[in-house]
C-alpha positions as CSV (number, residue, x, y, z in Angstrom):
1,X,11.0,-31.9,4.3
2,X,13.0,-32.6,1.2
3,X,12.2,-36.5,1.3
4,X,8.3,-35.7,0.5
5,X,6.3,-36.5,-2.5
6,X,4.6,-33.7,-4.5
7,X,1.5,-35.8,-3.1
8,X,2.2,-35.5,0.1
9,X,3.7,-32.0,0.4
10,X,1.4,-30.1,-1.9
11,X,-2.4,-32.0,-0.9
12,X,-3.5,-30.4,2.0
13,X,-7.1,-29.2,1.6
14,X,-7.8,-25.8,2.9
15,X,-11.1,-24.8,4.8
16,X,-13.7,-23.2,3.0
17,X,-14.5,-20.7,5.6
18,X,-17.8,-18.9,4.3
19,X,-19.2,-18.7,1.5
20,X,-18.8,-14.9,-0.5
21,X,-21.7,-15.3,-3.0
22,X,-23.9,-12.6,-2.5
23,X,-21.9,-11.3,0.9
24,X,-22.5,-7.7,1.5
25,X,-18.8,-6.1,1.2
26,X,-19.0,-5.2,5.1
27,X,-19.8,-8.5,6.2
28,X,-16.9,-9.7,3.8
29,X,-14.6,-7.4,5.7
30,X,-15.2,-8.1,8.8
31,X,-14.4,-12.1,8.3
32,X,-11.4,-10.7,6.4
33,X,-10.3,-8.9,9.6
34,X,-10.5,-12.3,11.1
35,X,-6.6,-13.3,9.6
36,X,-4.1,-11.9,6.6
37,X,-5.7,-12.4,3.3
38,X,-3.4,-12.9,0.3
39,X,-3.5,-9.7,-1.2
40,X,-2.6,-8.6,2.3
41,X,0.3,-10.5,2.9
42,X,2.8,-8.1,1.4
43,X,1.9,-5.4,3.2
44,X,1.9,-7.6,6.2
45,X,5.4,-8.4,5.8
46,X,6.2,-5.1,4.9
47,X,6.8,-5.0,0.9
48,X,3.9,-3.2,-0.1
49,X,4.2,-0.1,-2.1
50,X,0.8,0.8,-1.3
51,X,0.4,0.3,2.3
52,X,2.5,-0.2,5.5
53,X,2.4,-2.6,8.4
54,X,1.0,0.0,10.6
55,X,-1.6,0.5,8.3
56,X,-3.2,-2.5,7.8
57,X,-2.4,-2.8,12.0
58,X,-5.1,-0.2,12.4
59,X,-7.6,-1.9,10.2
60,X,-7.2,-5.4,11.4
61,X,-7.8,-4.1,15.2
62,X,-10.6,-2.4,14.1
63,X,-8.8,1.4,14.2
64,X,-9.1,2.8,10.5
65,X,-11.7,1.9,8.3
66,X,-9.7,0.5,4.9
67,X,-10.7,2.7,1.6
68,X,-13.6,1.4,-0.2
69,X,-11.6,-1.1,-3.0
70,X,-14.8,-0.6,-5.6
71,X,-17.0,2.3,-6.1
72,X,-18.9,2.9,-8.8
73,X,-18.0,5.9,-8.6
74,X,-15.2,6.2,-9.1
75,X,-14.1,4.7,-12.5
76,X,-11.1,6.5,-13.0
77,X,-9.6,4.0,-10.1
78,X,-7.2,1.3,-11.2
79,X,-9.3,-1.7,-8.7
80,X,-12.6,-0.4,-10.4
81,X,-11.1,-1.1,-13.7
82,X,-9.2,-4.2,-12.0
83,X,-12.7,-5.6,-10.5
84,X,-14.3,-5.2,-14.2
85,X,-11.9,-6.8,-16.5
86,X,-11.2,-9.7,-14.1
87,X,-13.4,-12.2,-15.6
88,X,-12.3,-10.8,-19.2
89,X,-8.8,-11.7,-18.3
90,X,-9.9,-14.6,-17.1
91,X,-11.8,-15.7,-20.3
92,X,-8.7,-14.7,-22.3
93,X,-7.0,-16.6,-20.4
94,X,-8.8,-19.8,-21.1
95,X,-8.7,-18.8,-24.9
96,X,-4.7,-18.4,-25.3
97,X,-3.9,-21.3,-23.0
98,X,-7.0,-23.8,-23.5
99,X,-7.2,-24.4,-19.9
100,X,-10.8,-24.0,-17.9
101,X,-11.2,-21.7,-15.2
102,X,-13.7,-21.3,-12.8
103,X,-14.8,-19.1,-9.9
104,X,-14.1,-20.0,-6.1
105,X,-16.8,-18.3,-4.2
106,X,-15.2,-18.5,-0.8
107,X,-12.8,-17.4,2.1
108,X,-10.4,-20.0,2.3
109,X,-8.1,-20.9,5.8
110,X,-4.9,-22.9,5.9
111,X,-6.1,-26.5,7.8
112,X,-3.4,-26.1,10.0
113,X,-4.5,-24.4,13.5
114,X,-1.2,-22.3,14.0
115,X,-2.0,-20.9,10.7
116,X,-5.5,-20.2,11.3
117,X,-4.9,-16.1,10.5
118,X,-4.0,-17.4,7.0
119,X,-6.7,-16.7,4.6
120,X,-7.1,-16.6,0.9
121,X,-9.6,-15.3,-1.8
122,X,-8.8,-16.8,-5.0
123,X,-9.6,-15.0,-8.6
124,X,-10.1,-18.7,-10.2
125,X,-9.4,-22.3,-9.6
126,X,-7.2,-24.0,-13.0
127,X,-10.0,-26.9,-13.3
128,X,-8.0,-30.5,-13.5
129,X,-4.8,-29.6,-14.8
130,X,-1.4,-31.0,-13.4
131,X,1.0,-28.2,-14.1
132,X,-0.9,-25.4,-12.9
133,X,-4.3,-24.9,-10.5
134,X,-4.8,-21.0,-9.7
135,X,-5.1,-18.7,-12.1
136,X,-4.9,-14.7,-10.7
137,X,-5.8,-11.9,-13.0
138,X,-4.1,-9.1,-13.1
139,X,-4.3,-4.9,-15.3
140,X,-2.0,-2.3,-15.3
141,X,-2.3,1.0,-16.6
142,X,0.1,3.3,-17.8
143,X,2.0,3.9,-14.5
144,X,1.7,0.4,-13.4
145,X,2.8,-1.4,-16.7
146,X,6.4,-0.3,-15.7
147,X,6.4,-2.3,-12.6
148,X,5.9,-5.7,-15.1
149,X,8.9,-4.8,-17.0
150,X,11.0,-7.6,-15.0
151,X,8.0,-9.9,-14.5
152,X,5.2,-9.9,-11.8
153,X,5.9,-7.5,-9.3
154,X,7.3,-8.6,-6.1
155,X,4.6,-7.9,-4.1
156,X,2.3,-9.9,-6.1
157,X,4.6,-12.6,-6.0
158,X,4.2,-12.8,-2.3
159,X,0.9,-12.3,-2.4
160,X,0.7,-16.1,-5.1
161,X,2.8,-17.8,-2.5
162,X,0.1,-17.0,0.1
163,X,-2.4,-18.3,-1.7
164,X,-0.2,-21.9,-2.5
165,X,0.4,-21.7,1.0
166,X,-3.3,-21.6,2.2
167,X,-4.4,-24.0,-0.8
168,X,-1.7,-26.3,-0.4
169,X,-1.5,-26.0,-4.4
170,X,2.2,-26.4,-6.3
171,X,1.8,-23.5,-9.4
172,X,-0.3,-20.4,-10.2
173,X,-0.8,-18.6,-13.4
174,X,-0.8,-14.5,-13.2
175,X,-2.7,-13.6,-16.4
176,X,-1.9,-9.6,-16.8
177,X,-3.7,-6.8,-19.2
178,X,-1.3,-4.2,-19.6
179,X,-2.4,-1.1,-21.0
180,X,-5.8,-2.8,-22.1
181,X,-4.3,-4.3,-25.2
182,X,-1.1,-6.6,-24.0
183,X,-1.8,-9.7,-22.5
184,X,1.1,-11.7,-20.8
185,X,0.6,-15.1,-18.5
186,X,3.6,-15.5,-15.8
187,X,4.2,-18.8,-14.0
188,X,4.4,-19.0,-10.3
189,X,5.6,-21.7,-9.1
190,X,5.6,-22.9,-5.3
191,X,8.8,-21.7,-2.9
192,X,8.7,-23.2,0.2
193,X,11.4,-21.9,1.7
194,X,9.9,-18.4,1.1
195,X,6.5,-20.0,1.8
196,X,8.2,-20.8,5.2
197,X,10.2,-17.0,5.6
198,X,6.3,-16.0,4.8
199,X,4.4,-17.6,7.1
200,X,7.4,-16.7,10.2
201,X,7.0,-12.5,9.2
202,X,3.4,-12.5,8.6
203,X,3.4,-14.3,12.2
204,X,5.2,-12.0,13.9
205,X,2.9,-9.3,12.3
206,X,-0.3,-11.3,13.7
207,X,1.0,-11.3,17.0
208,X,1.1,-7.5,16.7
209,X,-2.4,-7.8,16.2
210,X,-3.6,-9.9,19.0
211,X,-1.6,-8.5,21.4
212,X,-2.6,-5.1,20.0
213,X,0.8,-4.2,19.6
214,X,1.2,-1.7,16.5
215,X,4.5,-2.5,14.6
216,X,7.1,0.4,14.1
217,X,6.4,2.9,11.6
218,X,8.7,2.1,8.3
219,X,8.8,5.8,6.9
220,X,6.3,6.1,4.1
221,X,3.0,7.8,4.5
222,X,1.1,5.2,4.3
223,X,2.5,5.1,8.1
224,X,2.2,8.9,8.4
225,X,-1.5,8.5,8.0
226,X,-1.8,6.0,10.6
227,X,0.4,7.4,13.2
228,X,-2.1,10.5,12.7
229,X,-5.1,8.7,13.2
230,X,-3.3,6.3,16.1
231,X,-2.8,9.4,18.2
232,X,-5.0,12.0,17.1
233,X,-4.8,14.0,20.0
234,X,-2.1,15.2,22.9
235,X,-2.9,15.1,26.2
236,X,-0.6,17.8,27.4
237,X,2.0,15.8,29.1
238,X,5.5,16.5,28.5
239,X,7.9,13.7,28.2
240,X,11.6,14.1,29.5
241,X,13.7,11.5,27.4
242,X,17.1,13.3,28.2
243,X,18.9,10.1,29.4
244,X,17.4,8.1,26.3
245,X,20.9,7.8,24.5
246,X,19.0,6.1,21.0
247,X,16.6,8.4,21.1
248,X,18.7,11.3,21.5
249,X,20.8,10.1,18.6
250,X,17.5,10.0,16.0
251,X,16.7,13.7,17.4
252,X,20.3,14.5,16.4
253,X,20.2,12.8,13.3
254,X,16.5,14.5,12.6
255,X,18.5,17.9,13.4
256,X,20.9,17.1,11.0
257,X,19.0,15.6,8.1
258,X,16.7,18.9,8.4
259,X,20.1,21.6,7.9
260,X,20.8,19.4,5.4
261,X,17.9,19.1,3.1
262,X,17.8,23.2,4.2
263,X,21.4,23.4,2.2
264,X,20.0,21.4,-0.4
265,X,16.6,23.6,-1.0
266,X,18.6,26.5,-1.0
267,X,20.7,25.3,-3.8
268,X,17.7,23.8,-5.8
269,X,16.4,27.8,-5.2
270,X,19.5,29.5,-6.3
271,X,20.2,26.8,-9.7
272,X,16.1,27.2,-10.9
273,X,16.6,31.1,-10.5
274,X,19.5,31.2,-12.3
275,X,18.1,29.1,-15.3
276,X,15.4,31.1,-15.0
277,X,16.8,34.7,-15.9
278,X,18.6,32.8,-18.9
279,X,14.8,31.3,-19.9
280,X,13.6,34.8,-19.7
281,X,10.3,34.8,-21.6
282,X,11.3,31.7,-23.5
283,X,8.9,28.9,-22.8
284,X,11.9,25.8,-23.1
285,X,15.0,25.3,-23.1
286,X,16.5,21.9,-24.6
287,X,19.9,20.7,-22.6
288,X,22.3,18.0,-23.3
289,X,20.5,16.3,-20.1
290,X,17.0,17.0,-20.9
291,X,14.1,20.1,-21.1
292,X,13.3,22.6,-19.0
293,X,9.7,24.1,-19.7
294,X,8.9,27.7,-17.5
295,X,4.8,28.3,-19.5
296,X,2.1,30.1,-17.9
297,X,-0.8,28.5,-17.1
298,X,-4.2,29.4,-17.7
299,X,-6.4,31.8,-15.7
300,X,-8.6,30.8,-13.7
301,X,-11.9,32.1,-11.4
302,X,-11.4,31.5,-7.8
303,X,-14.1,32.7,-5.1
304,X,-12.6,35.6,-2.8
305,X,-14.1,34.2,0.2
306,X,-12.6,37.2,2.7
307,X,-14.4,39.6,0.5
308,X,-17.8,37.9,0.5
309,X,-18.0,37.3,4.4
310,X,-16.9,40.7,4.4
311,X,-20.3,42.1,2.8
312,X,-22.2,38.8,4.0
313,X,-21.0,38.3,7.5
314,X,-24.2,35.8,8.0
315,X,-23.3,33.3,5.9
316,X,-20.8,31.9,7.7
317,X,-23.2,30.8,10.1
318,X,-25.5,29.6,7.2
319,X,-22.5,27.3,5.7
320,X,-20.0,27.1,8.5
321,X,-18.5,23.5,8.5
322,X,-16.3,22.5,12.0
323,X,-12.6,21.2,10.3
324,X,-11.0,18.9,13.3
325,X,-7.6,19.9,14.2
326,X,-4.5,18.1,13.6
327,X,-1.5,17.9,15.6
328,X,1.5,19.4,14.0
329,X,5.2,18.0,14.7
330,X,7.8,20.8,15.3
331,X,11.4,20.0,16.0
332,X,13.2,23.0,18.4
333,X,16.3,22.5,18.4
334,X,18.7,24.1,21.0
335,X,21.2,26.8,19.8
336,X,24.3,26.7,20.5
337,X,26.3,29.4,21.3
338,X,30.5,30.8,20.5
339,X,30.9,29.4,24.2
340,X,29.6,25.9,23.6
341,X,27.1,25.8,26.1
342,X,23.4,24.8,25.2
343,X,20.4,27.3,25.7
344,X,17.4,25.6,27.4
């Protein structure tokens, strides 16, 4: 692998799948579901901040419907505001750096048939340049201009060398707009050995799919949600996992984490009460370690709803709306009494 040209390892001509100009967004999502697109990838290997494995599980087999990434709308979204300053990034681009740009209306797929999952939307193709041949544009607000302080974000990292991967291309530009007035270009350039550590996770993850296998939860909520809507309901069955020795530990450790963070509330409680008979009717206090601020907030006008049904019983028939249930997760732990013996 080390004994090959830049010819010969970067030339590999992906397949231009389908065409996206003028696709209707549900068509574009279901030949999406098809493989891992690039800006899936991190989540795929499980690096995303914004979504987990088991997420983007249920929406590959077809489970969860993924949240609509452009709405008119909704304007106060950072991919609305993403989607509409792409091509002035882009043009920016093309000003500070003098090279052209253009558009790649397509799905790409890696040529190779045990990569056929591997697909790739491109924000622009670098038109005949040498050094560099994708260009991917990039905003960040005020929250997410902290995440560029050490350079492009990890997760978009992974989701450049996807893209390389599928393309077969060496370098990418990321052209960023932080803030809507800073404008920074970072060079990517090609890694195959994390190309290869890549390709082997987001592997394993397709296998999950098509052996409808969903991968273990990783502890954000991104997986909360999707264990919720994996197993909305309970069927009434009671499991008896007694001789289960790991999973009798995580019950133990769930027991124990649980007193703790009790402990630990309690103290929060007990230190914010305190501070706040010294506050009194101050509005701030300024400590060697920072502010504490105790203000009252404005009134406002809520609707006393058990009043009104109580002199207009009818209209909760006229405006009743059915909420589903949810299932809620208690933990019952057995007490143990002076004599050391459980109570079942």
């Amino acid at each position: 692998m080390g004994n090959l040209s830049i010819s010969q390892h970067f030339n590999h001509q992906p397949i231009r799948l389908v065409s996206t100009k003028g696709m209707p967004r549900e068509e574009w999502l279901k030949i999406r579901n098809q493989g891992i697109g690039a800006s899936e990838a991190a989540a795929a290997v499980g690096i995303s901040p914004y979504q987990s494995q088991l997420e983007l599980w249920m929406i590959k087999t077809g489970r969860m419907t993924p949240v609509p990434e452009l709405s008119l709308d909704e304007e106060r979204s950072p991919m609305y505001w993403g989607t509409v300053l792409e091509p002035i990034v882009a043009e920016h681009y093309t000003r500070k750096t003098g090279r052209r740009v253009r558009r790649v209306n397509a799905i790409l797929q890696h040529p190779d048939p045990d990569k056929h999952w591997m697909l790739a939307n491109l924000d622009r193709q670098v038109v005949a340049n040498d050094e560099v041949q994708l260009l991917e544009c990039k905003t960040a607000g005020e929250f997410g201009a902290k995440l560029w302080k050490d350079g492009v974000p990890e997760y978009y990292q992974c989701q450049v060398q996807h893209q390389l991967a599928v393309t077969g291309k060496q370098s990418a530009d990321v052209a960023v707009l932080i803030c809507g007035q800073e404008f920074r270009v970072y060079r990517i350039e090609r890694d195959d050995a994390l190309i290869e550590q890549l390709i082997k996770l987001e592997h394993q993850f397709w296998s999950w799919v098509e052996s409808d296998t969903p991968p273990p939860a990783d502890g954000t909520e991104s997986a909360g949600q999707a264990l919720r809507q994996l197993y909305p309901h309970d069927n009434g069955e009671t499991l008896d996992l007694k001789e289960d020795p790991q999973l009798n530990n995580q019950f133990d450790q769930l027991v124990r984490l649980r007193e703790q963070l009790k402990a630990l509330s309690d103290q929060e409680i007990a230190l914010k009460q305190r501070l706040q008979e010294t506050l009194g009717d101050a509005s701030k206090a300024h400590f060697q370690g920072g502010i504490i601020s105790w203000k009252r907030s404005k009134d406002t006008v809520a609707l006393d709803s058990k009043k009104l049904l109580k002199e207009h019983p009818h209209l909760l028939n006229d405006y009743a709306q059915l909420r589903s249930g949810s299932r809620r997760f208690v933990l019952l732990p057995r007490t143990t009494p002076k004599g050391g013996k459980h109570h079942d």
